[in-house]
N, C-alpha and C positions, 0 to 999 in steps of 0.2 A: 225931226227925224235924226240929225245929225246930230244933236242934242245928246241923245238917249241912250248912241253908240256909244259916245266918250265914257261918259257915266260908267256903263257896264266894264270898260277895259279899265279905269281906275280901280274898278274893284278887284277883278282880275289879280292886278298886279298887288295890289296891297294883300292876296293871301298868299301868293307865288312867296314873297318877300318873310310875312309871317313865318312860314315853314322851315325857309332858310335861318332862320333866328335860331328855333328851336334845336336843330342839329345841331349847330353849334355850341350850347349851354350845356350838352349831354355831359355826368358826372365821370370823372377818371376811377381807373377798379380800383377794392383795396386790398393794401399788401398784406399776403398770408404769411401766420408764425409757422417759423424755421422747423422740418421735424428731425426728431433726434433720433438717429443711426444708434440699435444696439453690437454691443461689440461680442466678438468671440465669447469673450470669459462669460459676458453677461446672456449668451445665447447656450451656451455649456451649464452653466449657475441653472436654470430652468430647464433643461432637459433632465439634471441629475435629481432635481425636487420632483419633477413626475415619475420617476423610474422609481425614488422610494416613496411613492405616496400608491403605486400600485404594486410592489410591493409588498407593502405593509396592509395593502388592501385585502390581495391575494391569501399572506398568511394568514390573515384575520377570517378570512372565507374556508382557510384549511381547516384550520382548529375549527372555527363551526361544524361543518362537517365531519372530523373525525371525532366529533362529542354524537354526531349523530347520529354515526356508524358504529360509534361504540356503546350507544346504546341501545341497538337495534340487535349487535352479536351479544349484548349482556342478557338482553328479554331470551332470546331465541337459546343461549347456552343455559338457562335456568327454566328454560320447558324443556332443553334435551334432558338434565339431571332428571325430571321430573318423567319423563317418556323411559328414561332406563330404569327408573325405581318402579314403573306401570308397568313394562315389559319382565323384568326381570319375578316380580308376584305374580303377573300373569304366568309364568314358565313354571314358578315354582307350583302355582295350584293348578297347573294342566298336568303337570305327573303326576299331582295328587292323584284327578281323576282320571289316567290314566294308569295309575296301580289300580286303584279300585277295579275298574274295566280287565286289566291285567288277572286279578285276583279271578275275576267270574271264566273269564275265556281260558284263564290256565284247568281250570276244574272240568271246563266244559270240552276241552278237547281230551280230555284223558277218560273221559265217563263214553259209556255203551251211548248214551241218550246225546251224543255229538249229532248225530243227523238230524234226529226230530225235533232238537234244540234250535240249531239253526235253520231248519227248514219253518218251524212255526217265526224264529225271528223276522225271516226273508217275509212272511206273510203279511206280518204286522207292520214292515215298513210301508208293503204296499196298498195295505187298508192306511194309513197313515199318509198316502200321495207321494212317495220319493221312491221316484223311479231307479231299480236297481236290477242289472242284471244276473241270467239265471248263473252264471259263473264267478260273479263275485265271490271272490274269500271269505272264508267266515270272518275273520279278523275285519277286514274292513267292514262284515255286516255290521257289527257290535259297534264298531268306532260314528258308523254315520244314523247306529241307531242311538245313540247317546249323543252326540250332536247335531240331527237333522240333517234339515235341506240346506241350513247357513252357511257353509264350509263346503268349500271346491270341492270336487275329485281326488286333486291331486294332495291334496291336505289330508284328505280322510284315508290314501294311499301310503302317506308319511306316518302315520301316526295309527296304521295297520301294521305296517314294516315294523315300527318298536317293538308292538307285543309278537307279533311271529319273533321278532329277531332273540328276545326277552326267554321266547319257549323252548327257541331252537337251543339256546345257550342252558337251558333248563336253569335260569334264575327264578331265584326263590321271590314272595309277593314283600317280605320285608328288605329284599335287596335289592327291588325295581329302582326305585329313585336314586339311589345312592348310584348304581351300575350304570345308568341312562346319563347321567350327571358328569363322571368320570369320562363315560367315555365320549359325550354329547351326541345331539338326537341326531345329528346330519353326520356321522360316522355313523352309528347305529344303521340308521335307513338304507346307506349305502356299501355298508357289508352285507346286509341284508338280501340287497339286490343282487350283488354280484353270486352272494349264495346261492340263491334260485337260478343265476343264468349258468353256471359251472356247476350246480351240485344236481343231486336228486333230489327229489321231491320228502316231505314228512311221511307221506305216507308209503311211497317206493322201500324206505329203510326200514319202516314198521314192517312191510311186510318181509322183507329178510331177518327182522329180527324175530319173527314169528316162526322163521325156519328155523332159527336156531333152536328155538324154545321147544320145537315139536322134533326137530332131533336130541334133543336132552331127554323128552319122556319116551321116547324109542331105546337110549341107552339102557334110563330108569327101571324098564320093564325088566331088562336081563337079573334086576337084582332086588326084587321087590321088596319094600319094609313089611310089610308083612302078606301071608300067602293062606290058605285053607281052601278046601276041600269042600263042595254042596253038588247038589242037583243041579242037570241043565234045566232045569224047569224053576227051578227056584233062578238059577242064576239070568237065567232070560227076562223074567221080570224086574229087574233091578237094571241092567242095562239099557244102552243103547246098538242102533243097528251095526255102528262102528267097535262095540263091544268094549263101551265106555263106562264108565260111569263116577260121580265124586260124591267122597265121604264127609258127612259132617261128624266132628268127634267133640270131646273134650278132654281136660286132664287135671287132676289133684295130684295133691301132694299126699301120701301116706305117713301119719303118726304115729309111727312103730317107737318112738321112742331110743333108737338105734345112733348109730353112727353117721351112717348111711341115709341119704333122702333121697327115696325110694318114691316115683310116681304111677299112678295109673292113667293107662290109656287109654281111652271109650271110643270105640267107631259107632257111633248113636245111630245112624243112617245112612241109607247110600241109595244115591238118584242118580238116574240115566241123565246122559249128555246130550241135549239136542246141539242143533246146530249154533243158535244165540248164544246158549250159555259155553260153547265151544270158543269160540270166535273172542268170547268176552271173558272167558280165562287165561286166554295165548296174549289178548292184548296187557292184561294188567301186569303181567310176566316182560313181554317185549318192552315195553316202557320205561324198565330196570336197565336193559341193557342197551337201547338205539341210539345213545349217547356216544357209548365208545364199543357202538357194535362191530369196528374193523378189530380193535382186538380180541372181541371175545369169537369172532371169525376165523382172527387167525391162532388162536389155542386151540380150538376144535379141529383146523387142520393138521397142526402140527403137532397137539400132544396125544396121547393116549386117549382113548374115552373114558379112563374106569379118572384121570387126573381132571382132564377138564368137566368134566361130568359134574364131579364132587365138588369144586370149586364154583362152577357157577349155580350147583346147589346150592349150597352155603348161602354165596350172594345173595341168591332169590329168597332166601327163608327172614335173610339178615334185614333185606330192605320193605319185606311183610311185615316185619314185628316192626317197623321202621315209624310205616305206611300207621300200623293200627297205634301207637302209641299218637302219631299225629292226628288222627283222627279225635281219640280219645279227647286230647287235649283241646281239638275243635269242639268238639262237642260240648265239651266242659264250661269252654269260654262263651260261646253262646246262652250255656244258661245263667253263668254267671254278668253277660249280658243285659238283663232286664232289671238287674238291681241296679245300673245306673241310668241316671235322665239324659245323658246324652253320649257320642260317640268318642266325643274325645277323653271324656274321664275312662271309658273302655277300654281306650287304647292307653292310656296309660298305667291303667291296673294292667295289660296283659303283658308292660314293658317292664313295668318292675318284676313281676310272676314269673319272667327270662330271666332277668339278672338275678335272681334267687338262683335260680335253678341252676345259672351256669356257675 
């Protein structure tokens, strides 16, 4: 037993000893290379290489950009050329077809058949679906019946104001575009307006100029072109209840051979005056004068009757032969009309057909 002890504490001690060995053989550290301190300049040297390397970054990022912006304002400024050359044809063929339209409405407000004109137009918008009311202007009927339900109100409102402004001004249908041009459509529309809100009405002045016209045939009476003598029985038949009536005549020329050109006269017929054909002699007479009916107003107050009288006789006879020579020439051009295939060789035969003439 005592044996066994020793044994075990030799061992003991011979790993005690082992251990101590090895601490002691443990390896020394090894020495690290020295590091190198950079200095100012060399700290300065590499701040200045980043500042131009961003830089030369940045402009390099500008110019990109303004190559890309400058080709974005080059697209965008060669569709505006392209939108003002769209715009500017568009303008030019919307007065086209607003003289055309101009031409119909100028005829149609100076003709008897202005109400039943516009009253069947109002019809056929409404068989047509575009709701319009019962007050609408004629001019605007005409404008939204030529261009539908497409266009606003207030478009079809601008471009009613042209042709009133156009009739009020009593411009002619070959002065439309020129006149509308000059003075452009948004001056136009807004004289227009301000017309209607400080003046009278078209029809307000027609009907003073109607007074004027039927105090002219009150003067006319005192001094009749010609006069004779019949039966109240004959003469009753021939009139009206207001003790009216109009003569259709004609007149030649007589080839005596003379000095003197000598004509005759013919009263061929004479029909009593109703009420229509009353209304529709005074207007085609007022029509002459509601332009500058303040001064033919104020001649009639002011001068003589036998002075003003004669003078806007005159006038009236001057701008009937005026009236029938334009007609004449309408007429003419229409039939000469159908010998061309289209409208524009038309219109240029009746352009040169002026410059002869003028």
């Amino acid at each position: 037993m005592t044996v066994a002890k020793k044994t075990a504490i030799k061992v003991v001690a011979k790993k005690k000893t082992t251990a101590t060995k090895t601490v002691k053989k443990s390896n020394p550290p090894k020495a690290t290379k020295p590091k190198t301190v950079k200095t100012q300049k060399q700290i300065s040297a590499l701040v200045n290489q980043s500042k131009e390397h961003k830089l030369a970054v940045w402009k390099e990022t500008e110019t990109a950009n303004e190559l890309v912006m400058k080709d974005w304002g080059g697209r965008l400024a060669t569709t505006k050329v392209r939108m003002e050359k769209l715009n500017k044809k568009y303008e030019e063929l919307l007065l086209v077809l607003l003289n055309e339209a101009y031409s119909v409405y100028r005829e149609v407000v100076k003709s008897d058949l202005a109400d039943d004109f516009f009253g069947a137009l109002w019809n056929q918008l409404y068989k047509d679906g575009i709701k319009v009311q019962s007050n609408t202007p004629n001019a605007s009927l005409v404008v939204r019946y030529i261009c539908g339900s497409s266009i606003s109100t207030k478009t079809v409102s601008n471009y009613a104001k042209v042709l009133e402004g156009a009739d009020y001004n009593n411009i002619k249908q070959e002065q439309f575009i020129a006149w509308v041009q000059h003075k452009t459509m948004t001056r136009v529309v807004e004289d227009q307006r301000n017309i209607e809100n400080n003046k009278e009405t078209r029809a307000e002045r027609m009907a003073r100029a109607r007074a004027v016209i039927m105090r002219l045939i009150e003067v006319r009476e005192t001094k009749p072109m010609f006069s004779w003598t019949t039966t109240a029985w004959n003469a009753e038949k021939q009139i009206s209840s207001d003790s009216l009536w109009v003569g259709i005549g004609n007149a030649h020329r007589i080839l005596d051979g003379g000095s003197n050109f000598n004509a005759s006269m013919n009263l061929i017929m004479m029909l009593p005056v109703n009420a229509e054909m009353e209304k529709h002699i005074l207007n085609i007479y007022a029509r002459v004068i509601v332009d500058d009916l303040e001064h033919n107003e104020k001649r009639m107050n002011d001068l003589e009757e036998k002075i003003w009288a004669d003078e806007l006789w005159e006038k009236l006879v001057s701008a009937g032969y005026e009236e029938s020579q334009k007609q004449d020439e309408y007429w003419a051009n229409r039939q000469q009309a159908q010998l061309f295939e289209n409208q524009q060789d038309f219109d240029k035969f009746v352009k040169a057909k002026k410059k002869k003439s003028k």
